[in-house]
VOKOL-810017 format. One line per 3 residues: their letters; for each residue x, y, z of N, C-alpha, C, O. Coordinates in steps of 0.2 Angstrom, whole numbers. Example, Ala and Ser with C-alpha at 12.3 -4.5 7.8 and 13.67 -1.06 7.14 Angstrom:
! residues 2
AS = 66/-28/39/62/-22/39/66/-16/39/71/-17/42  64/-11/35/68/-5/36/64/0/39/67/6/40
//
This chain:
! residues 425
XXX = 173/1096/172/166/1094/172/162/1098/167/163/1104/165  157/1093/163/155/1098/159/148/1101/161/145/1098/166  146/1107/158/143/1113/159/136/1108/159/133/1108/164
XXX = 134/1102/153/128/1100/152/126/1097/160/120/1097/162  129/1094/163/127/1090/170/121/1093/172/120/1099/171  117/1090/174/112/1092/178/113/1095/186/118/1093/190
XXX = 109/1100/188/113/1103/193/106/1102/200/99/1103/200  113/1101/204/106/1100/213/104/1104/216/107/1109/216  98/1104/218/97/1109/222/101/1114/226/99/1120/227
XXX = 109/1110/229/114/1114/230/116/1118/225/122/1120/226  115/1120/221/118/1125/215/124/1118/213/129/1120/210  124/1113/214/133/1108/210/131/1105/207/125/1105/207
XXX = 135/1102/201/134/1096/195/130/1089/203/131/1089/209  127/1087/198/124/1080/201/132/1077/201/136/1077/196  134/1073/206/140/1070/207/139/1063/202/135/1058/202
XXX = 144/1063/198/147/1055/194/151/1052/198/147/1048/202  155/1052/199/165/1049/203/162/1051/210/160/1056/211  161/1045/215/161/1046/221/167/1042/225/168/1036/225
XXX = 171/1047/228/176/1041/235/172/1040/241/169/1044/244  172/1034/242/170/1031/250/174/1029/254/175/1023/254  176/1032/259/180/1031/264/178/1028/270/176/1031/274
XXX = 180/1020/270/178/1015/273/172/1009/270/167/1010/267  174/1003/273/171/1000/269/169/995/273/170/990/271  166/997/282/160/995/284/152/995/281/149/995/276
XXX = 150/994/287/142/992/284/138/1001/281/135/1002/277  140/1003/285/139/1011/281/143/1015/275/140/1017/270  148/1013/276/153/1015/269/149/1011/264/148/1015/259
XXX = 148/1006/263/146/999/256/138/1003/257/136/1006/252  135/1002/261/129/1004/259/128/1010/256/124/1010/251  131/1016/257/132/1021/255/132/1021/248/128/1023/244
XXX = 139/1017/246/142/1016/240/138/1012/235/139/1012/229  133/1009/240/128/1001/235/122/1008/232/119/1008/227  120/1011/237/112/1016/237/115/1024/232/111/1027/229
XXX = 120/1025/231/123/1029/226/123/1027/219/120/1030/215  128/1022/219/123/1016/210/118/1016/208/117/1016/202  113/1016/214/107/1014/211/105/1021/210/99/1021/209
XXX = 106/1027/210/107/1032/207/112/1033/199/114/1039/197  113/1028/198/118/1029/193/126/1033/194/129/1036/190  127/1032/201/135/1036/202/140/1029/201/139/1023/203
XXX = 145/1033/199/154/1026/200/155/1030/206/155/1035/208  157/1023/208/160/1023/216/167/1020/219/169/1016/214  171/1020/222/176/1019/223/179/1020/230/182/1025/232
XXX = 177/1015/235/177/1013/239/184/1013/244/187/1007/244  187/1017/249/195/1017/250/195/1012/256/189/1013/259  197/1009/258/199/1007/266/205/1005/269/208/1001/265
XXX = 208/1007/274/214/1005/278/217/1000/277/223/999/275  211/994/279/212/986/280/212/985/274/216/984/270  202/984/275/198/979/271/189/980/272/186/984/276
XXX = 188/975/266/181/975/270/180/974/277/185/971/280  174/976/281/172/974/288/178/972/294/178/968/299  181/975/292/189/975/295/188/980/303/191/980/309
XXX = 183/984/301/184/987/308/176/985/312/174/979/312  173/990/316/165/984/320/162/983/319/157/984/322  162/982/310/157/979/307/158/970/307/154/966/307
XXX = 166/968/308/163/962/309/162/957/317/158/952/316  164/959/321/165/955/326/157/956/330/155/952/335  152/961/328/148/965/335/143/959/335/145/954/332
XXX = 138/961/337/131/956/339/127/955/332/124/950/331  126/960/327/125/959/322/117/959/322/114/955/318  114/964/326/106/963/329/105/968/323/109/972/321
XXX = 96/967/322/95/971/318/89/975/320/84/975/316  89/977/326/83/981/332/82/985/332/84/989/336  78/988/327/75/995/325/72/996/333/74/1001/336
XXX = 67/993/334/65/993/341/68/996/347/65/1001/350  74/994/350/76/997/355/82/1000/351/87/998/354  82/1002/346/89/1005/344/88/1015/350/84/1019/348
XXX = 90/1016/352/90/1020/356/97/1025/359/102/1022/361  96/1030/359/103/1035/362/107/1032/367/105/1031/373  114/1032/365/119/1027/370/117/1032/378/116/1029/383
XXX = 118/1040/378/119/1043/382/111/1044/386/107/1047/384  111/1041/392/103/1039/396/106/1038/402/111/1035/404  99/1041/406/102/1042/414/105/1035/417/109/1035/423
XXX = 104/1031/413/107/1023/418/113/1024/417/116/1020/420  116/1028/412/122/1027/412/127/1030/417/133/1028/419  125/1036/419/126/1039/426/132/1035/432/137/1035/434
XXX = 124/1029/433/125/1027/440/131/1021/440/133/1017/445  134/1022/432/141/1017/431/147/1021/433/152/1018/435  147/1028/434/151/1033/435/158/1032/436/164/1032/433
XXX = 156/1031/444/162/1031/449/166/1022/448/172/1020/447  158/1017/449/162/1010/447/166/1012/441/172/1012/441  163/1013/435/167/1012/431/173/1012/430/176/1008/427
XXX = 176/1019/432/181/1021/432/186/1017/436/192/1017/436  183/1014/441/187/1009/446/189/1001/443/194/998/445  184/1001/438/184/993/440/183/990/432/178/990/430
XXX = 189/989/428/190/986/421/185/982/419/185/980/414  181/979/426/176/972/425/170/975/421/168/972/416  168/981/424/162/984/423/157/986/416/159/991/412
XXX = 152/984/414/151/983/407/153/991/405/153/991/399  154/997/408/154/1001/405/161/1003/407/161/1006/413  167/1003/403/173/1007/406/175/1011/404/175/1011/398
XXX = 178/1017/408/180/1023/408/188/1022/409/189/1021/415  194/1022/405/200/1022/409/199/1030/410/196/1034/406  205/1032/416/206/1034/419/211/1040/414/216/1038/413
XXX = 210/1047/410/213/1049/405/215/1054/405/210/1056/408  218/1060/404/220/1067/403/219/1070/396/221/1076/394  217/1065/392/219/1070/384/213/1074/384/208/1070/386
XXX = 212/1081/383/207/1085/383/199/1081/378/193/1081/380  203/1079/373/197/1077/367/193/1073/372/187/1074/374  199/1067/374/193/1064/379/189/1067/383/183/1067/382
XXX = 192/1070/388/188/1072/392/181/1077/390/176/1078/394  183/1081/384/177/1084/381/171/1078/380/165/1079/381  175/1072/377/167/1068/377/163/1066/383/157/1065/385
XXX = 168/1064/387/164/1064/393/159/1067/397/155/1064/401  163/1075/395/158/1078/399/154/1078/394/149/1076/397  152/1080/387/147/1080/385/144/1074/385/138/1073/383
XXX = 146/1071/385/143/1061/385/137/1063/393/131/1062/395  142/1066/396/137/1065/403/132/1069/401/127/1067/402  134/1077/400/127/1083/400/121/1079/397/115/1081/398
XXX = 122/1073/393/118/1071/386/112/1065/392/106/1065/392  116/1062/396/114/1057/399/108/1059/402/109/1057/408  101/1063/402/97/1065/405/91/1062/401/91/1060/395
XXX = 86/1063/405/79/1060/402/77/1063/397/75/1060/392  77/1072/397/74/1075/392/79/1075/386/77/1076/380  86/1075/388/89/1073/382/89/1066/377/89/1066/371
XXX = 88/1060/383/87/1057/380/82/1054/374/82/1051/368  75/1059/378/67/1059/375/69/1061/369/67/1058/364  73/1068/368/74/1069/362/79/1068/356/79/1071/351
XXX = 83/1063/358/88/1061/353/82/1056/349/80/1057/343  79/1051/355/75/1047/354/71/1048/348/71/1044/342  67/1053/349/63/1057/345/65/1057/338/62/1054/333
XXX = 73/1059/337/77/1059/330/78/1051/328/81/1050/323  77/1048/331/81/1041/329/76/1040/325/76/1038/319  70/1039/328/62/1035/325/60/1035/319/59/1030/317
XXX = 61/1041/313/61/1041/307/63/1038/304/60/1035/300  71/1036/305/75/1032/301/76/1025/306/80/1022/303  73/1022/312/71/1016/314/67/1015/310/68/1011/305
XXX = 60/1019/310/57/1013/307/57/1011/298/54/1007/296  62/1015/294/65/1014/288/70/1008/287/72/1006/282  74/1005/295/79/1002/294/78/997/290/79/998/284
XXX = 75/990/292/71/985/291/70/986/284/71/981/281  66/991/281/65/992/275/70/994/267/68/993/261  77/996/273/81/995/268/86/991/267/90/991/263
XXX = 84/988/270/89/978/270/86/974/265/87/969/262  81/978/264/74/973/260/77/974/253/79/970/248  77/983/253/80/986/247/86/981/244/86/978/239
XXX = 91/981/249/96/977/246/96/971/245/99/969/240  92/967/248/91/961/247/88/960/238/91/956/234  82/965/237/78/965/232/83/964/228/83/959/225
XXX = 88/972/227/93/973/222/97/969/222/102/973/220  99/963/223/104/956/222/110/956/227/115/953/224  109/960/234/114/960/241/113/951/241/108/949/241
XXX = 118/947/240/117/939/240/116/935/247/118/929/248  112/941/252/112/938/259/105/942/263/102/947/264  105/935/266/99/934/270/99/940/279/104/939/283
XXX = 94/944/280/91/945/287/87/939/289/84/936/285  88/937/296/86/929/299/82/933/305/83/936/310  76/933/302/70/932/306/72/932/318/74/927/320
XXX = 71/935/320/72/934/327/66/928/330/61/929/333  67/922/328/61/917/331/59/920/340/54/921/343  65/921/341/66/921/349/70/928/351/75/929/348
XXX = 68/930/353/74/938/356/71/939/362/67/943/364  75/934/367/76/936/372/79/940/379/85/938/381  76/945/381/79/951/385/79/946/392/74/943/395
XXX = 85/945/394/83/940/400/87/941/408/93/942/408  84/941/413/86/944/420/85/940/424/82/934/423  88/941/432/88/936/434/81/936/441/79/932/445
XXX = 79/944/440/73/945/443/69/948/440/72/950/435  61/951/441/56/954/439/59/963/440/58/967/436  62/963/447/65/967/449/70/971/445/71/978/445
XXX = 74/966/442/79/969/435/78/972/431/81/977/428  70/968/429/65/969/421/64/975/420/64/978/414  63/980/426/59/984/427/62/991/423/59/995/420
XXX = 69/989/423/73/995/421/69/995/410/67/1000/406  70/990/409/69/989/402/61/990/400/59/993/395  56/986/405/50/988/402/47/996/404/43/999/400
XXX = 49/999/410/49/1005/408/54/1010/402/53/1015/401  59/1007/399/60/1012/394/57/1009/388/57/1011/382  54/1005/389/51/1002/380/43/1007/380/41/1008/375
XXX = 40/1009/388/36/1014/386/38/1019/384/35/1020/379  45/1023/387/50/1031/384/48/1028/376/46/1031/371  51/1021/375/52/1022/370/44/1023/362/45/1025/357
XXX = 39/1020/367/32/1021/364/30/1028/363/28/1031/358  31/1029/368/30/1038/370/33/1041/366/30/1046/364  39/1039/364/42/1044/356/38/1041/350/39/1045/346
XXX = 36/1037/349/32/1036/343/35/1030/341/32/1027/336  39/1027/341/44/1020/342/40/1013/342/39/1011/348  36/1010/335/32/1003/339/40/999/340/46/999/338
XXX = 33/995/344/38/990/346/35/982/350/37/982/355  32/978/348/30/973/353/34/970/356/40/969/354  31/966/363/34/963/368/32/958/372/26/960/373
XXX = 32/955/375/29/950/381/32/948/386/36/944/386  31/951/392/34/950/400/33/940/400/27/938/400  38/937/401/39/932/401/41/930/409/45/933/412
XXX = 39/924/412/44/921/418/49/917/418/50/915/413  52/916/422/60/910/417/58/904/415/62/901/412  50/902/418/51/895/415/48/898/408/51/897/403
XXX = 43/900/407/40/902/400/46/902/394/47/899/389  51/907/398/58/910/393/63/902/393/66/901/388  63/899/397/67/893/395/63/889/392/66/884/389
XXX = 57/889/391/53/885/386/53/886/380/51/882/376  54/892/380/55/895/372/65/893/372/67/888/370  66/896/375/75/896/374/79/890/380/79/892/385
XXX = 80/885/379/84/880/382/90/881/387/91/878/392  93/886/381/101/886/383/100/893/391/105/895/395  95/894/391/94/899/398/95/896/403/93/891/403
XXX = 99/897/407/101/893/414/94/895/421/90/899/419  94/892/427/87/892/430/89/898/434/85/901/438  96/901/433/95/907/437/91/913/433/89/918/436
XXX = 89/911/428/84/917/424/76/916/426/72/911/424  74/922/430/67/923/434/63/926/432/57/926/434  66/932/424/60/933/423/64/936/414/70/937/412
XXX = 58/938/410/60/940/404/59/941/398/58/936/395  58/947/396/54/950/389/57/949/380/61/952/376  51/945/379/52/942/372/49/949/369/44/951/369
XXX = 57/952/365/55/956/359/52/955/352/56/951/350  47/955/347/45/953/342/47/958/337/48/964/338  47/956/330/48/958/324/56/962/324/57/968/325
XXX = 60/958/324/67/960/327/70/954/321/66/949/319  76/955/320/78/952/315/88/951/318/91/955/322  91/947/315/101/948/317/101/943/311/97/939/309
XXX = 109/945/308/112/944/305/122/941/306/126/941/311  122/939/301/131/937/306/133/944/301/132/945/295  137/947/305/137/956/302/143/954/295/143/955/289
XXX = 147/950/299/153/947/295/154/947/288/157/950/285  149/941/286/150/938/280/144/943/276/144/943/270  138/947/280/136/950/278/137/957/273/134/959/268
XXX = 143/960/277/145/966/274/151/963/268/153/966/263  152/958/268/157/953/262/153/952/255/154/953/249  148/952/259/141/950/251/140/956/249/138/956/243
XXX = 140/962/253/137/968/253/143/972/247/142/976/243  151/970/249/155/973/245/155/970/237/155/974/232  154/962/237/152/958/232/147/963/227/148/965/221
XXX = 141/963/229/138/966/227/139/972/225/135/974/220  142/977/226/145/985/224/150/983/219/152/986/214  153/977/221/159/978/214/154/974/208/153/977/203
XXX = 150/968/209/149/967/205/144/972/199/141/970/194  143/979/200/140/982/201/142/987/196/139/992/193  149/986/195/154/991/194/158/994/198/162/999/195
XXX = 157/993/205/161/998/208/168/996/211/169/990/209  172/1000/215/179/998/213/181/997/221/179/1003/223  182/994/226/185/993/232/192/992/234/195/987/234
XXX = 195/999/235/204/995/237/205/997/244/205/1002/248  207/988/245/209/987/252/218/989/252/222/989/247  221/992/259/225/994/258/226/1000/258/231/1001/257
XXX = 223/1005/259/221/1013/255/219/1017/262/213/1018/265  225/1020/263/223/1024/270/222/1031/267/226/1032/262  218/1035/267/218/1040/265/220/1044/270/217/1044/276
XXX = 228/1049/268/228/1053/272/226/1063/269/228/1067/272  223/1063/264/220/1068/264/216/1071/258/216/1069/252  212/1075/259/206/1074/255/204/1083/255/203/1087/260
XXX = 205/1085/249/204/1093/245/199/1093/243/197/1088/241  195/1098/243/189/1103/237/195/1108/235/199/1112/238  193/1105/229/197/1112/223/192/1116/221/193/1121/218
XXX = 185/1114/223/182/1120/220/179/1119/215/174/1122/214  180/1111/210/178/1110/207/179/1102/208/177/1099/203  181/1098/213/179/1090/213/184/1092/220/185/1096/224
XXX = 185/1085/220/188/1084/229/194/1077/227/193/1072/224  200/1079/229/209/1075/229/208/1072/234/207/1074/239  209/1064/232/208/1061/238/216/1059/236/217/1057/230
XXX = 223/1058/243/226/1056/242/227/1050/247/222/1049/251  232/1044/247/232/1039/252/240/1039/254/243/1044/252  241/1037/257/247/1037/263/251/1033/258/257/1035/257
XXX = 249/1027/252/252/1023/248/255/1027/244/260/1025/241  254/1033/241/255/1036/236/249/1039/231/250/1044/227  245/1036/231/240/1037/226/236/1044/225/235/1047/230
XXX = 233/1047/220/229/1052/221/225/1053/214/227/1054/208  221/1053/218/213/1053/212/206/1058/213/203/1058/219  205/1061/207/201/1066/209/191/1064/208/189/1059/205
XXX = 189/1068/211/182/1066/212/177/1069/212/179/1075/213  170/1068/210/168/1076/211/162/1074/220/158/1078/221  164/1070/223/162/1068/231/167/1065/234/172/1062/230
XXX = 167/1065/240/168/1061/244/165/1060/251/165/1065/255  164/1052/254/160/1051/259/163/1049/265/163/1043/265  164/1053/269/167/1050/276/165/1043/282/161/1045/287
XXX = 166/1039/281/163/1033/282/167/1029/288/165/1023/289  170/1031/290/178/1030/296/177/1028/300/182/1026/303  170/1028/304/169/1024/310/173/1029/314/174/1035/314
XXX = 176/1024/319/181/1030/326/181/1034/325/178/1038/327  187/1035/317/193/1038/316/189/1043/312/193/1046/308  183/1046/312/177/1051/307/183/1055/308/188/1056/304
XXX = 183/1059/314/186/1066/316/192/1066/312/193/1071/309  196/1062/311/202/1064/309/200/1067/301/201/1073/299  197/1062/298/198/1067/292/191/1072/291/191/1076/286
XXX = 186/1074/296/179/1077/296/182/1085/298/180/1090/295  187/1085/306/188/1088/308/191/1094/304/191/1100/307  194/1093/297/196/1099/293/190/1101/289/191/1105/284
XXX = 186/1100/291/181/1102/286/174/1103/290/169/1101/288  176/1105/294/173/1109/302/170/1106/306/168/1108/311  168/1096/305/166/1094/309/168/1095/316/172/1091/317
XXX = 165/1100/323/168/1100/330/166/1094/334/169/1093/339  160/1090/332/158/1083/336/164/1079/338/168/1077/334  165/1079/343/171/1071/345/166/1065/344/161/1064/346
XXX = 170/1061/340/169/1053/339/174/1051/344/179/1053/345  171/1045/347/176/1044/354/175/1035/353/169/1032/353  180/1032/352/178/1025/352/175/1020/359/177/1020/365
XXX = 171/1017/356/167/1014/362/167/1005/359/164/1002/355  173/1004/364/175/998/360/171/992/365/171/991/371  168/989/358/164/980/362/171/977/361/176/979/359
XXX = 169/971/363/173/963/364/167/958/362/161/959/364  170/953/359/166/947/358/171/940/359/177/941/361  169/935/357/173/929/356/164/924/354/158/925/354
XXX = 167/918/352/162/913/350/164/906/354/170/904/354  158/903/356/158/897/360/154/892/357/149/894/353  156/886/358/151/880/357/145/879/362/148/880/368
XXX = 139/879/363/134/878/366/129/871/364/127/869/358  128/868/369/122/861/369/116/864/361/115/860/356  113/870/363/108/872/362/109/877/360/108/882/363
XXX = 111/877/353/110/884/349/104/890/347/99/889/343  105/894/352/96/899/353/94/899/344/98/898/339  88/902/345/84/901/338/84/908/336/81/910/331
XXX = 88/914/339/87/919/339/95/923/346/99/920/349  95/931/345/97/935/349/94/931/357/89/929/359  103/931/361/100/931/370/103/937/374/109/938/375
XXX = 100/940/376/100/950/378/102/948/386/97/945/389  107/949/390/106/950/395/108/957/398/114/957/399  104/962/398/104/970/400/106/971/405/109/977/405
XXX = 107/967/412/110/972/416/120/967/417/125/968/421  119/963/412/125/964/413/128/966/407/134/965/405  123/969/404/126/971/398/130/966/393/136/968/391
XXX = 126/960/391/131/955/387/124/954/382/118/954/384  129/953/374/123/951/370/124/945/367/130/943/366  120/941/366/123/933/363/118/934/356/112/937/356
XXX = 122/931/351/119/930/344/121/922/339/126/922/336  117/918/338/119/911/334/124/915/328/123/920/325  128/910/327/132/914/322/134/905/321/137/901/324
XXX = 130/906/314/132/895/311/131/891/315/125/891/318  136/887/317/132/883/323/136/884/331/137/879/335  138/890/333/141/893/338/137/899/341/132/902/338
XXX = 139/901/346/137/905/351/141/911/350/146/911/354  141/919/346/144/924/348/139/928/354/133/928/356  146/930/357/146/933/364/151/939/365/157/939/365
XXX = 146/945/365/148/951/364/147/956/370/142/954/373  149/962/373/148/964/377/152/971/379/156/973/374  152/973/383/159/981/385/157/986/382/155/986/376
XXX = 158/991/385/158/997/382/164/1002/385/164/1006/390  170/1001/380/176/1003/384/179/1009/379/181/1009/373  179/1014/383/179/1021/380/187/1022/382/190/1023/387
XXX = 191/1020/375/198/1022/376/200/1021/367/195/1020/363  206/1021/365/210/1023/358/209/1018/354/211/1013/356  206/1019/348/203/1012/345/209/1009/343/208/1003/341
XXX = 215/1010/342/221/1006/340/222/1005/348/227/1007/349  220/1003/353/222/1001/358/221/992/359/216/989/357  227/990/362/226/983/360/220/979/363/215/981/366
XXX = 222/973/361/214/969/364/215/970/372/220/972/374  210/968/376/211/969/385/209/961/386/203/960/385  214/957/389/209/950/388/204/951/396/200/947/396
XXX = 206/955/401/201/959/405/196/958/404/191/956/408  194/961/397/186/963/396/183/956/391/177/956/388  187/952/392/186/945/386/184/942/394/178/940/395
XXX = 187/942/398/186/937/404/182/937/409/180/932/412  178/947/409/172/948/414/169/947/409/163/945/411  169/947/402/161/946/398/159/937/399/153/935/400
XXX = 164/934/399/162/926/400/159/926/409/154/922/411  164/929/413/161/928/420/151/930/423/147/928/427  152/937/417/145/939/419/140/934/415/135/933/419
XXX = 140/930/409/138/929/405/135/920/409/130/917/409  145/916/413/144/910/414/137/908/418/134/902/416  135/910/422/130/908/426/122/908/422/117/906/426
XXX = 121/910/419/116/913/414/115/908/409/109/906/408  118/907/405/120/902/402/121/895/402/126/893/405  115/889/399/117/883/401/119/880/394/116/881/389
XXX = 124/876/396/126/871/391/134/875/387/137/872/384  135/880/387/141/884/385/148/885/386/151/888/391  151/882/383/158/882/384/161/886/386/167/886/384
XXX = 161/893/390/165/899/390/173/898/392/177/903/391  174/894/392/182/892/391/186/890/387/192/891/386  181/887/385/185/886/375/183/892/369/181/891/363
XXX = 184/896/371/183/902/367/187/905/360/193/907/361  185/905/353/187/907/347/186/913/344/181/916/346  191/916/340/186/922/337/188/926/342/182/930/342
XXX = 193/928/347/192/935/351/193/941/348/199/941/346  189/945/348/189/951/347/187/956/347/181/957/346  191/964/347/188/968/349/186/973/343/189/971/338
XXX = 182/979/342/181/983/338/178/988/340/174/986/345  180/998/338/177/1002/339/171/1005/336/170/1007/331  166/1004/342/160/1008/341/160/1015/341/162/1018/347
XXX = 158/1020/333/159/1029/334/154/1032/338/149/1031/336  156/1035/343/150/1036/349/151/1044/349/156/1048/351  145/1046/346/147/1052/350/142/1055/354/137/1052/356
XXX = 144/1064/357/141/1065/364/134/1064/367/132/1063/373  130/1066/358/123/1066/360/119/1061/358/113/1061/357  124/1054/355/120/1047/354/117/1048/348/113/1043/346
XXX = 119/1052/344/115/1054/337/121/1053/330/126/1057/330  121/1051/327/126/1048/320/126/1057/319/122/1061/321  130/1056/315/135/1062/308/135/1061/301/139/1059/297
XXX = 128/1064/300/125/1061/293/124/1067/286/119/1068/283  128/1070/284/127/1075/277/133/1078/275/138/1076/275  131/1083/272/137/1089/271/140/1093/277/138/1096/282
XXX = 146/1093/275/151/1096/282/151/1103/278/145/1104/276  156/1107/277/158/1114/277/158/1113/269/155/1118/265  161/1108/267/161/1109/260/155/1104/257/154/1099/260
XXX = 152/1107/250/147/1104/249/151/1098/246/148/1092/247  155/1098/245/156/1091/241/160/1084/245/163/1079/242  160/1085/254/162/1081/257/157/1079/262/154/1084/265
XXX = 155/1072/263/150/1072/267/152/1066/271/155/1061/268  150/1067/278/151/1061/285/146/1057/286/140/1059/286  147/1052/285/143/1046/287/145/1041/293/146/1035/291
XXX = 145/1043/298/146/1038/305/145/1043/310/142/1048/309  148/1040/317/145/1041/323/136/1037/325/131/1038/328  139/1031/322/130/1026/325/130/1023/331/126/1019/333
XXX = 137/1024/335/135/1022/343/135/1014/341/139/1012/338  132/1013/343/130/1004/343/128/1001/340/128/995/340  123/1008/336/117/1006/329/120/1003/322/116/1000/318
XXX = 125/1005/320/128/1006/313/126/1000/310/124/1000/304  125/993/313/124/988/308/114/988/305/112/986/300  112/991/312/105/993/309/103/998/304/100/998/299
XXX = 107/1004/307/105/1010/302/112/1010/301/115/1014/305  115/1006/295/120/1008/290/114/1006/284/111/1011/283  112/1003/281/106/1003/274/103/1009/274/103/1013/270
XXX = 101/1010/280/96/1018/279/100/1022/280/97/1027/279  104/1022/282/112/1029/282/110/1033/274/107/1038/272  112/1026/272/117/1025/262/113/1026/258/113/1027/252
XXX = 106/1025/261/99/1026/258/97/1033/257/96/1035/252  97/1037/261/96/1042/265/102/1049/261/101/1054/258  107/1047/263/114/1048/260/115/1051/255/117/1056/253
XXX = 113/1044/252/113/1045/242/109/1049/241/110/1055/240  103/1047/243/94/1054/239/99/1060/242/100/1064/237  102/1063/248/103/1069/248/109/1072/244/110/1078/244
XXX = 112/1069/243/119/1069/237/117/1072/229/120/1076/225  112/1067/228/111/1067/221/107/1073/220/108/1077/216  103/1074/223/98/1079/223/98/1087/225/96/1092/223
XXX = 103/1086/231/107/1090/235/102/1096/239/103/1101/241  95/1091/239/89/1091/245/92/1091/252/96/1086/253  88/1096/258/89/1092/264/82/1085/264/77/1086/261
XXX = 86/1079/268/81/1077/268/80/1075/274/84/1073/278  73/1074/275/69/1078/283/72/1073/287/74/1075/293  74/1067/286/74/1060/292/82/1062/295/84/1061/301
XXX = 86/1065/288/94/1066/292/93/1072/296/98/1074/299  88/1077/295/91/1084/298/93/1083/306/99/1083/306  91/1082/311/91/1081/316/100/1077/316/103/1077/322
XXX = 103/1076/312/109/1074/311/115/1076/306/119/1073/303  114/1082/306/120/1087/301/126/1085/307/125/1083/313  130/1086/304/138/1083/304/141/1092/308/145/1093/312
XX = 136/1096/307/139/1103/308/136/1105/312/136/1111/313  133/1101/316/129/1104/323/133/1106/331/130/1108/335
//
């Protein structure tokens, strides 16, 4: 390294050479918002692009209710869950310590004033999400965010609603805009068709935006290479050094290249390599399921059913249908269980839907950890930094992660929006 580099508020050379490890919606964004800082990047992943849940999930882009997974309604899934594999939220039954460390802190977190305060932490970088999709867009990302015409939150009574329209106050009350409209089922079928007449009642979200996360994060890698940066698929990294003077990134393939960053972007699997570099948060995978269906009436937008916890998203001219929150080993195989209660909760709600001809099944890990809040900075060493733990969020706040990210990288400022989210807490 030479002496002339400019140096960060950390006392280090401003980083050239960065590795990024992973090459979902966080890792690319990371790696896209680093460039534009003038850094070469060099991006590692297991698979591939969007290989892990960046591509299958619901693909929303809801700054709005993006909110702390751990909240008192998760509570009263407790006992059911643990019993019944149907249940939108499942807990199997486990002995390994780690797990059960997240759970217990998963639950201490599930309280109102905890809630209130993750909340609190999130609102900063929500209300920047949307604004840095823009960024990418601006900067020649070759894909479109799709306007939400229709986002409907939909129930089968007023009764139901009740759970959602009071937390959209919690979530005012944190400083969170958000518009909305208490709808009745015929009003919300007259906007959306494909609602079946068991839906009685239902609140249309505004200024909400979805994406097909898929082809999205493909354009997104498109653009890092075409950009100069370097993407290799195949590249397990199994270990990563600070010498002191850059950071050895080696891969299980053989390889090893030196750097003077690197950025933990791993989704699940953060802890494995975060964990030597003092990360003590447990990342606990919190795996969706989806599949896609042919439908009469393709919605103009997101269809939200909250209390059975199922999300529907137009993707081309098909219906993705996503749902589960199943806390168990992100290499654990598909469960066609959680493929068969998502279409049973979903069949009756739904008109015109083929739930039996079903494509595209698949599952992917959500990195969930205990207090609902991402792992965003510098770990123990300056020169290695985490980026995941987004819960359910990552396709929303991955642009403003890599946004956020970079400026603290480069500059080696804290910056106010991630404090609430050190990696070392």
């Amino acid at each position: 390294m030479s002496s002339s580099r400019t140096v960060t508020a950390a006392g280090l050379p401003v980083p050239q050479r960065v590795a990024v490890v992973g090459a979902g919606m966080v890792g690319l964004s990371t790696a896209w918002f680093l460039q534009e800082h003038g850094v070469e990047v060099t991006v590692l992943d297991r698979e591939g692009v969007a290989a892990g849940s960046s591509w299958g999930n619901a693909g929303w882009l809801t700054p709005g209710i993006a909110t702390p997974l751990p909240e008192p309604a998760v509570l009263k899934y407790g006992i059911r869950a643990v019993l019944s594999p149907s249940s939108p939220v499942y807990v199997p039954p486990s002995a390994d310590p780690k797990f059960l460390k997240f759970v217990t802190g998963f639950t201490a977190h599930s309280t109102m004033k905890a809630w209130k305060k993750a909340m609190g932490s999130l609102v900063p970088v929500n209300d920047l999400s949307l604004e840095s999709f823009d960024l990418l867009k601006a900067g020649g990302v070759q894909a479109d965010t799709r306007e939400a015409k229709s986002f409907l939150a939909s129930y089968r009574t007023e009764a139901e609603r009740v759970t959602l329209l009071e937390e959209i106050e919690h979530i005012h009350a944190a400083g969170q805009s958000i518009e909305f409209e208490a709808l009745t089922g015929d009003q919300a079928r007259a906007i959306e068709p494909s609602l079946s007449d068991e839906i009685g009642a239902a609140i249309l979200l505004k200024g909400q935006r979805f994406i097909d996360p898929g082809s999205y994060v493909h354009a997104l890698a498109d653009s890092v290479k075409a950009r100069g940066g370097k993407i290799l698929d195949a590249a397990t990294v199994s270990d990563i050094r600070d010498t002191g003077a850059g950071v050895v990134v080696t891969t299980a393939e053989g390889s090893v290249e030196e750097f003077d960053a690197a950025v933990l972007a791993t989704g699940a699997w953060l802890g494995k390599l975060a964990r030597r570099f003092g990360v003590k948060n447990v990342v606990q995978a919190g795996r969706g399921y989806s599949f896609s269906v042919e439908i009469d009436h393709v919605p103009n937008g997101p269809v939200y059913f909250p209390a059975q916890r199922v999300a529907c998203t137009p993707i081309g001219d098909r219906l993705r249908v996503a749902g589960m929150m199943e806390f168990r080993k992100p290499e654990a195989a598909l469960d066609q269980r959680r493929i068969q209660a998502i279409a049973e909760a979903a069949r009756p709600l739904l008109r015109g839907a083929d739930l039996d001809d079903r494509q595209d099944e698949w599952v992917g890990s959500r990195p969930c950890t205990v207090d609902g809040l991402p792992l965003i900075g510098a770990t123990k060493s300056p020169r290695v930094f985490a980026a995941g733990g987004h819960g359910m969020w990552g396709i929303t706040l991955g642009p403003v992660t890599g946004r956020l990210l970079a400026q603290a990288m480069v500059t080696g400022k804290q910056v106010d929006q991630l404090r609430p989210f050190d990696p070392m807490r």
